[in-house]
C-alpha positions as CSV (number, residue, x, y, z in Angstrom):
1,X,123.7,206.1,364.4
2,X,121.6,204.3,361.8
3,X,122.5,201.6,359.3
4,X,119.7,200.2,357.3
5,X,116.5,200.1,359.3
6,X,118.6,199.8,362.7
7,X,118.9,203.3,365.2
8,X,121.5,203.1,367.8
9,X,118.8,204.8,370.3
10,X,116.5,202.2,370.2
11,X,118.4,198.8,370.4
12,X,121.8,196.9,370.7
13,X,123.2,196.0,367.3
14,X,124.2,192.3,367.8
15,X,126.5,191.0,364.7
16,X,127.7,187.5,364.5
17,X,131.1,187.9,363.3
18,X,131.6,185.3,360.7
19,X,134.9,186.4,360.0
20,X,136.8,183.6,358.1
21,X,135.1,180.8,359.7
22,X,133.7,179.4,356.7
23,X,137.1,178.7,355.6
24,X,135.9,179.4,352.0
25,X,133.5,176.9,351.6
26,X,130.6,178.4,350.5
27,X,128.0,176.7,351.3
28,X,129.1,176.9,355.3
29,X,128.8,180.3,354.6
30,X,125.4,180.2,353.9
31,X,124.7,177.9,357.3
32,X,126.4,180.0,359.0
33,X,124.2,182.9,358.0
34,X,121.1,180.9,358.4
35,X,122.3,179.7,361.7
36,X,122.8,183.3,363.1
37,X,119.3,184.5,361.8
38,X,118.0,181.5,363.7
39,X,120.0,183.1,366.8
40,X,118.0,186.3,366.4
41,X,121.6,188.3,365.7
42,X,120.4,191.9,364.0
43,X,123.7,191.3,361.5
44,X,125.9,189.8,360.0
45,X,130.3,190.2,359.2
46,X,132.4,188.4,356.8
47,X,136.2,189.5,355.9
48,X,136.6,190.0,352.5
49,X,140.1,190.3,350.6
50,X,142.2,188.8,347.9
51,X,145.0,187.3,350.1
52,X,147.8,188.6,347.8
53,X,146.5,192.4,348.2
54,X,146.1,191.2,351.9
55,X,149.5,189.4,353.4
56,X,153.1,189.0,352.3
57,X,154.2,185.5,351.0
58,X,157.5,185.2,352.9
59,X,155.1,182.9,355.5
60,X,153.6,180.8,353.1
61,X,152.2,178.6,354.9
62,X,149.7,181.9,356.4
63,X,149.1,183.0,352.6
64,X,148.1,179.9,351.3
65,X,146.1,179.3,353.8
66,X,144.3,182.7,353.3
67,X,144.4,182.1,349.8
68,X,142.1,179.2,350.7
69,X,139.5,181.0,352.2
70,X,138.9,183.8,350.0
71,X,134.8,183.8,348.4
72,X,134.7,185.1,345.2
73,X,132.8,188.1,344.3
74,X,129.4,186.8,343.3
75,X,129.1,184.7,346.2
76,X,129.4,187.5,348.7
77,X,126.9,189.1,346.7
78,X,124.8,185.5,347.6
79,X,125.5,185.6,350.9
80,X,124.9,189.8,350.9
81,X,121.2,188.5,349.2
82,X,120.5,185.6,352.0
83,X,121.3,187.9,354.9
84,X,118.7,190.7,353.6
85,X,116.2,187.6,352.5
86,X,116.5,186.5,356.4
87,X,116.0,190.3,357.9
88,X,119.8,190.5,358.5
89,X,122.0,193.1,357.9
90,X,125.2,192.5,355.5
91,X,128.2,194.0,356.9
92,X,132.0,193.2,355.8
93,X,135.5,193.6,356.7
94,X,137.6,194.7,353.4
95,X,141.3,194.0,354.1
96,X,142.5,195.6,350.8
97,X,141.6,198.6,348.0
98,X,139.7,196.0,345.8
99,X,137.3,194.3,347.8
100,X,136.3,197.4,349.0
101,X,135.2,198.6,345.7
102,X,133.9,195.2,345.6
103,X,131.3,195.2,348.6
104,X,130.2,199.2,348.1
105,X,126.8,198.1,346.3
106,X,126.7,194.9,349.1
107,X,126.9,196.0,352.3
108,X,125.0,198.2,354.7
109,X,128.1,199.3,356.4
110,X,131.8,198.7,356.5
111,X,133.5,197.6,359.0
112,X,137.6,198.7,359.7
113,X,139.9,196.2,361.3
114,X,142.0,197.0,364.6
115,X,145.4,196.6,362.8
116,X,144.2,199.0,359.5
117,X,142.7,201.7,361.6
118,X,145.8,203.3,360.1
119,X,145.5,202.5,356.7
120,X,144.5,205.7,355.7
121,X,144.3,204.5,351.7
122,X,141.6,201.7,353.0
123,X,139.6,204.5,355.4
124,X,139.8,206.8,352.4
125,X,138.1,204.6,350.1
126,X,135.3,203.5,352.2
127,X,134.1,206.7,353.6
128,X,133.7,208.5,350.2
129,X,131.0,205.7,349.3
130,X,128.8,207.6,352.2
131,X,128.1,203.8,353.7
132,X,128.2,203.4,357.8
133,X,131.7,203.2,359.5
134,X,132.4,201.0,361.9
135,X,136.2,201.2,363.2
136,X,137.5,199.0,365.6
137,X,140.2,200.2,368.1
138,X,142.4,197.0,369.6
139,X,146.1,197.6,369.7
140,X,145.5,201.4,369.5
141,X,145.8,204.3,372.0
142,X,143.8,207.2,372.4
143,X,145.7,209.4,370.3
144,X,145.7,207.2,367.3
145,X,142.2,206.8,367.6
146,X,141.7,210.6,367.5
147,X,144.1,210.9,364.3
148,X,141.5,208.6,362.6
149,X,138.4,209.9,363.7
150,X,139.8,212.9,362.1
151,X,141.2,212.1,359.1
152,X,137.3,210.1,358.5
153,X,135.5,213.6,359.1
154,X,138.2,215.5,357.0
155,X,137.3,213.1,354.1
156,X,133.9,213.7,354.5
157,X,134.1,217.3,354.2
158,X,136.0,216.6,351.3
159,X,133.0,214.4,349.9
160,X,130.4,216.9,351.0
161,X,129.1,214.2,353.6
162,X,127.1,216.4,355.5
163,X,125.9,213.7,358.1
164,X,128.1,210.4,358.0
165,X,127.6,207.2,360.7
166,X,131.1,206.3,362.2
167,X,131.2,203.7,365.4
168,X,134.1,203.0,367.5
169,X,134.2,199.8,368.8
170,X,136.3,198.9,372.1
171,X,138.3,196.1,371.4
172,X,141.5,194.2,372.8
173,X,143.5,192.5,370.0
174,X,144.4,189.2,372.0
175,X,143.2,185.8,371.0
176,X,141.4,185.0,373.7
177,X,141.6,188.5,375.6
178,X,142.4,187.7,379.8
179,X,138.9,188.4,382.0
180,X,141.5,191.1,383.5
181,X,142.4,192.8,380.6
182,X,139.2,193.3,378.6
183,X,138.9,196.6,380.1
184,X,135.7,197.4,379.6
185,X,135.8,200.9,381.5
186,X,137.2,202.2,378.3
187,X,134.0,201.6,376.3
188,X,132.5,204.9,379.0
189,X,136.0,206.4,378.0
190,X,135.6,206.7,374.1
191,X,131.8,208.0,375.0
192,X,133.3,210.4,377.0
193,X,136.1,211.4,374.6
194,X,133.5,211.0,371.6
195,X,130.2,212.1,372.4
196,X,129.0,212.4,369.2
197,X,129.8,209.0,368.0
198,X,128.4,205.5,369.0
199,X,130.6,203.0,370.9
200,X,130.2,199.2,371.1
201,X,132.3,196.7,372.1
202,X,134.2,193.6,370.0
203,X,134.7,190.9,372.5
204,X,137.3,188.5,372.3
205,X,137.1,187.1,375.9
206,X,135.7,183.0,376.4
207,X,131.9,182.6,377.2
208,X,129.7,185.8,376.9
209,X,129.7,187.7,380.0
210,X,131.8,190.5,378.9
211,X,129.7,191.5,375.9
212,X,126.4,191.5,378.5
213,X,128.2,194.0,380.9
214,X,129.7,196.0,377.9
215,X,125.8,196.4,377.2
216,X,125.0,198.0,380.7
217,X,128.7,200.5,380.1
218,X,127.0,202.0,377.1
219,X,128.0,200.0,374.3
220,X,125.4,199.9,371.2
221,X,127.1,197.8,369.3
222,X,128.3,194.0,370.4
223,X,130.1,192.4,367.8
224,X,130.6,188.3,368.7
225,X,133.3,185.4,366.9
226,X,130.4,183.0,365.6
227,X,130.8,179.6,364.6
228,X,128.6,175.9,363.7
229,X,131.5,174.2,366.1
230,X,133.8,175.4,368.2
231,X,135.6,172.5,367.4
232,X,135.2,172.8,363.5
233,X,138.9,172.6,362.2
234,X,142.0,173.3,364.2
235,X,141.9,177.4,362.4
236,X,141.9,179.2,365.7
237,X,139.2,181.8,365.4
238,X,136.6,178.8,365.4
239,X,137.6,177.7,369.8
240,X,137.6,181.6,370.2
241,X,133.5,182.2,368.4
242,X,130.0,181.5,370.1
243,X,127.8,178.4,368.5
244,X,124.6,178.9,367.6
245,X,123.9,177.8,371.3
246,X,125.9,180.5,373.2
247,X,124.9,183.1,370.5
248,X,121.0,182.8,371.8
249,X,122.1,182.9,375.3
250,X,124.0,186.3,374.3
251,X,120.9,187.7,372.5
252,X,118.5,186.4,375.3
253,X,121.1,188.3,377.7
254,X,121.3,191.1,376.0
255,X,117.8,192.1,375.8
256,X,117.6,191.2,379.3
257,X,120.0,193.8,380.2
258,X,118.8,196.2,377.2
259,X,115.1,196.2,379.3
260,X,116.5,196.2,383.1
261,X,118.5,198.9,382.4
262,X,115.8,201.4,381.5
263,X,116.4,205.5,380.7
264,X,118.5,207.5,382.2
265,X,116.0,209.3,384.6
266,X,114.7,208.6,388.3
267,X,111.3,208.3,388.0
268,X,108.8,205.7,390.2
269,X,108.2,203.0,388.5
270,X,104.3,200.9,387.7
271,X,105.5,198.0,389.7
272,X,106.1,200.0,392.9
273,X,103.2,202.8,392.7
274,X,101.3,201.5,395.6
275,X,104.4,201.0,397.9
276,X,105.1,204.4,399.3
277,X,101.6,204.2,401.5
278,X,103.0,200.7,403.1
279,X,106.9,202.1,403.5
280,X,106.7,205.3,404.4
281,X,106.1,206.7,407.5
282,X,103.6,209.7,409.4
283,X,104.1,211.4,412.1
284,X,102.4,209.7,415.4
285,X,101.6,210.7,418.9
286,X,104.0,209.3,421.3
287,X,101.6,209.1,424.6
288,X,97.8,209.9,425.2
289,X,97.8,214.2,424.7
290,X,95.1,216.1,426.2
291,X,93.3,219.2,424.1
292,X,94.7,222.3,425.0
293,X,98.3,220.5,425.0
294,X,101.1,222.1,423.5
295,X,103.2,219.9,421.3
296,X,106.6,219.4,421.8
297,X,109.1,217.2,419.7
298,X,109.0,214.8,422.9
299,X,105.5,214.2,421.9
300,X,105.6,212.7,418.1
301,X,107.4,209.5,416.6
302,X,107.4,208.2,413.3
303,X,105.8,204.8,412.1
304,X,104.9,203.4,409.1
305,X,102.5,203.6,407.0
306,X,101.9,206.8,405.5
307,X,98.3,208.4,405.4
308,X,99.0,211.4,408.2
309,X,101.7,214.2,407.9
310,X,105.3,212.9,406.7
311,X,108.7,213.4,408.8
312,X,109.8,216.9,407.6
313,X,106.6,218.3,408.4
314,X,107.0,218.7,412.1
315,X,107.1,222.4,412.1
316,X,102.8,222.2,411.3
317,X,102.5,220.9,415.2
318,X,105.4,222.1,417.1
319,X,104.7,225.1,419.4
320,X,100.9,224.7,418.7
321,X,98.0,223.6,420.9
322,X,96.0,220.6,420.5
323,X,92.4,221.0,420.0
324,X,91.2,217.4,420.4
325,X,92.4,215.0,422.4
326,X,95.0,212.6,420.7
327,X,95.4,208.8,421.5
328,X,98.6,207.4,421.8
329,X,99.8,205.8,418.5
330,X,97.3,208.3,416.4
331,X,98.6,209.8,413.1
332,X,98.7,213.6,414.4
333,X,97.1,216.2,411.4
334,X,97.3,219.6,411.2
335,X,93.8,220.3,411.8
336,X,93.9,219.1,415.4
337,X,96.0,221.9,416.3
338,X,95.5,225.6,416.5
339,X,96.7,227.7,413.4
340,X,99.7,230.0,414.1
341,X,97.4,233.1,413.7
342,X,94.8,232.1,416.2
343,X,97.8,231.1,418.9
344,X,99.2,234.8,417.9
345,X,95.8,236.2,418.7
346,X,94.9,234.3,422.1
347,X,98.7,235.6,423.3
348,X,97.5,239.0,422.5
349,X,94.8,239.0,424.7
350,X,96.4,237.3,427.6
351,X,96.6,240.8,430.3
C-alpha cells in the first residue's frame, strides 16, 4: 500500500490519532499537530463532521457537545497545510456526506470508522475520489468485513480504479479495550483472509504494549489516541490517548521491533559469521590409533570446535584403514585413511 511518500513494505505507518481531542479549539489543534511531529509519528488523524449530519438531538447533551467541537472548513485545510509543512501526513475521519466532499483535496487518505464500516453512502463517496482507504473493523465480524471489502472493489470497478489502496485495521470498539480482549491474533487472521490488502492495528488498550506486539503480528499500520494531557478535560478520549511522552516511547518501540524483527528468511547473520568454527564440532579420535587400524564408530567422538570433518560425515572413515598414526583427541581427516578403491584393490589381492 502507499499513501503519499509512505510504502507499507518498507516501514510501520504510526498515526497520532487526534480524533476530537482538540475539542474545537483550534489553536490546540495546531499543538497537537506540532507535538506529534516532535514525536516522530509518520501521520496525522482528525474526525471531521457537522454534528447535525453526524448524531440525532434526542441526547442533547452529546450533540451539543459535538456541535462544540466541530473545525470549520478552512481550518482543516490549516491544519491539512501544517501537517505537510512538518513532513506529516494529513489523514481524516469524515462522519458524514459533506465533510467528505470537504477533505477530498486535504487529505492523503481517508480513514472509515468502526461503526460506519456499513455506511455504504459514506464508503461510496470516498472511494470514487481514488484517495487511500483505510477501514477500521471494531464491532464487526468477519463476514461484514468481507461485504465491505467488496462493495469498495465493486465501486472501484465502477470508477475504473484499476489499482486502489484499502487497509483494514484490527480494532476492538471498547473504551479502554481489556489486555484479554484485544485479540491481537486477529490482525494474522485478516492477513490470512486478505492477502492482498494491508492490516494494522487501532489500539484502544492503556499504555503501549499492544501496538509494539501488533507490530511483530504483521500489522503495518498502528493507529494511537494522542493527546497534550491525559488529564486535559473530563471528555473521555483524552485518559484513553498517549502524551507526547508515551507517543516517543511507542515510536522508539516500534522501530525497535520494526529492526529486530528482520525478513522473513533464515539466513546467518554479520554478527554471528565467525561463530560456527567456536560451536560446532569435528569429528575426533577417541584413544591413540595405530596406522594400519581400521576405524570403527567406537573409535571417534565429537568435540568442539570445528576445523576437521563435521558429525554426519562419519561414513569417509568407517570401514577404512588408517594410514598414519592418530593421537588421541586429534581431529581425524579423510586423508589419513585409505580411499575405498585402494581397500577394494588390497582385498583383491589377498590369496
Amino acid at each position: 500500500m502507499r499513501i503519499g511518500n509512505w510504502e507499507s513494505a518498507r516501514r510501520v505507518l504510526v498515526v497520532a490519532e487526534i480524533g476530537n481531542n482538540h475539542e474545537g479549539n483550534f489553536e490546540v489543534a495546531q499543538e497537537l499537530v506540532r507535538k506529534a511531529a516532535a514525536c516522530n509519528v509518520d501521520a496525522v488523524k482528525f474526525q471531521t463532521f457537522k454534528a447535525e449530519n453526524f448524531v440525532s438531538r434526542s441526547d442533547m447533551a452529546r450533540f451539543e457537545r459535538l456541535k462544540s467541537f466541530e473545525l470549520t472548513p478552512e481550518e482543516f485545510a490549516e491544519l491539512s497545510a501544517l501537517a505537510h509543512s512538518l513532513g506529516l501526513l494529513f489523514i481524516s475521519t469524515p462522519l458524514d456526506l459533506g465533510s467528505a466532499a470537504i477533505l477530498e483535496p486535504l487529505v492523503d487518505a481517508y480513514k472509515i470508522a468502526s461503526g460506519d464500516n456499513n455506511f455504504y453512502p459514506l464508503i461510496e463517496r470516498v472511494a470514487h475520489t481514488r484517495k487511500p482507504l483505510i477501514i477500521s473493523t471494531g464491532i464487526t465480524a468477519i463476514d461484514q468485513i468481507r461485504q465491505t471489502v467488496d462493495f469498495v472493489r465493486r465501486e472501484w470497478r465502477r470508477a475504473d480504479i484499476q489499482q486502489g489502496q484499502l487497509a483494514l485495521l484490527h480494532c476492538v470498539a471498547a473504551y479502554p479495550v481489556p489486555m484479554e480482549q484485544a485479540s491481537l491474533r486477529s490482525i494474522s487472521y485478516l492477513q490470512q483472509q486478505f492477502p492482498t490488502l494491508t492490516i494494522g492495528y487501532s489500539d484502544h488498550t492503556d499504555g503501549i504494549e499492544a501496538a509494539v506486539l501488533a507490530v511483530a503480528l504483521g500489522a503495518r499500520i498502528i493507529e494511537e489516541h494522542f493527546t497534550l494531557d491525559k488529564q486535559y478535560s473530563d471528555f473521555r478520549d483524552h485518559q484513553l490517548s498517549s502524551d507526547p511522552m508515551d507517543m516517543t516511547r511507542l515510536i522508539t518501540q516500534i522501530r525497535a521491533a520494526e529492526h529486530m524483527l528482520g525478513r522473513v528468511e533464515k539466513k546467518l547473520m554479520p554478527s554471528e559469521a565467525t561463530m560456527p568454527a567456536a560451536i560446532r564440532r569435528s569429528i575426533v579420535a577417541a584413544r591413540d590409533l595405530p596406522a594400519g587400524h581400521v576405524v570403527s564408530i567406537d573409535d571417534l567422538i565429537w568435540l568442539r570446535p570445528a576445523g576437521g570433518l563435521s558429525p554426519g560425515q562419519e561414513e569417509l572413515l568407517l570401514g577404512k584403514k588408517l594410514t598414519q598414526p592418530v593421537q588421541a583427541g586429534e581431529q581425524l581427516q579423510e586423508t589419513w585413511v585409505v580411499p575405498s578403491e585402494e581397500r577394494q584393490r588390497e582385498r583383491t589381492l589377498v590369496p
